[in-house]
C-alpha positions in Angstrom: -19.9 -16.9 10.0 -19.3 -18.8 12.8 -18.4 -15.8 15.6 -21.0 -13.7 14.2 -23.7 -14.8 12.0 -24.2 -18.5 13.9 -22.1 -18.0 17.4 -24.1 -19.9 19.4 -24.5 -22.9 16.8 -24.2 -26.3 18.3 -21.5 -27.1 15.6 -19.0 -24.6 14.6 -16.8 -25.6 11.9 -13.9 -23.7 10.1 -13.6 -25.4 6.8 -10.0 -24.5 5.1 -7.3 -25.4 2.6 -4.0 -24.6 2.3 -3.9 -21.3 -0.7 -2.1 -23.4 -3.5 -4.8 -26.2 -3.2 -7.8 -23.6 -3.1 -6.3 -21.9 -6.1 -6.1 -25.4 -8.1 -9.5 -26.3 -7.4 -10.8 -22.9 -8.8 -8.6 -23.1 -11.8 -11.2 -24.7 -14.3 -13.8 -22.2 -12.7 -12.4 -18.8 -13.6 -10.6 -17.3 -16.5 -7.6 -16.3 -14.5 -6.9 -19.8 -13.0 -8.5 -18.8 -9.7 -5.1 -17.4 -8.1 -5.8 -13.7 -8.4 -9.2 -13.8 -7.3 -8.3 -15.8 -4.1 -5.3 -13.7 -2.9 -7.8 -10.9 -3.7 -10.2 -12.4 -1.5 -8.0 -13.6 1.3 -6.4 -10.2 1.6 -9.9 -8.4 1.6 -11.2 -11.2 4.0 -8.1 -10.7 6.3 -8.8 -6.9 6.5 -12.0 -7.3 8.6 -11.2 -10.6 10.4 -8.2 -13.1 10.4 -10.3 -15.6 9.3 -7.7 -18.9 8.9 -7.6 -18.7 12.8 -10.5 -20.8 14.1 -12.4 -18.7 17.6 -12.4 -20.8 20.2 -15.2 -23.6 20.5 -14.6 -23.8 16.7 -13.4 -27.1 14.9 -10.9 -26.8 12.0 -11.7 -29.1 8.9 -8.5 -28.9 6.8 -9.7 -30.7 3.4 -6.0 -29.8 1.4 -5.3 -33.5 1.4 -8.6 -35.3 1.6 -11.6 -35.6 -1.2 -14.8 -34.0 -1.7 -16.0 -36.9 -0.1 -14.5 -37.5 2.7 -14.7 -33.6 3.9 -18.4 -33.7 3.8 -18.3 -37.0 5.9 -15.6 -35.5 8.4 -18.3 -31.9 8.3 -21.5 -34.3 8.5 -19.9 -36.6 11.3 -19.6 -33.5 13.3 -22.6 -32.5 12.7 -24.2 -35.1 13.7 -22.3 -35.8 17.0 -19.4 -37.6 15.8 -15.9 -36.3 15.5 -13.6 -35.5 13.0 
């Protein structure tokens, strides 16, 4: 999104999570636990673009080890001028 849908946004932010946690927060969402569907994803995702590399001029939010809450402070921070 942030190369070609928004590239010239003011605040470019690659929001990630290490697989394992991704997969664990899906688990109560889907019947197969989540891990099939994101492997899936990341491996149709990767096809088109390596999308777990931030482009340059974009900042990497990893939220693997931090709450809900404090990933949309870090993402709203930068938003609003701060850092994260």
């Amino acid at each position: 999104m942030t190369t070609v849908v928004f590239p010239d946004a003011d605040t470019r932010i690659l929001l990630t999570a290490r697989e394992d946690i991704r997969i664990a927060r899906r688990a109560g969402e889907l019947s197969d636990g989540g891990a099939e569907s994101i492997a899936s994803r990341d491996s149709r995702d990767s096809a088109v673009v390596e999308f777990m590399t931030a482009a340059p001029g974009v900042t990497v939010v990893d939220s693997s080890d931090i709450s809900f809450e404090q990933t949309v402070d870090v993402v709203v921070g930068l938003a609003t001028g701060g850092t994260a």
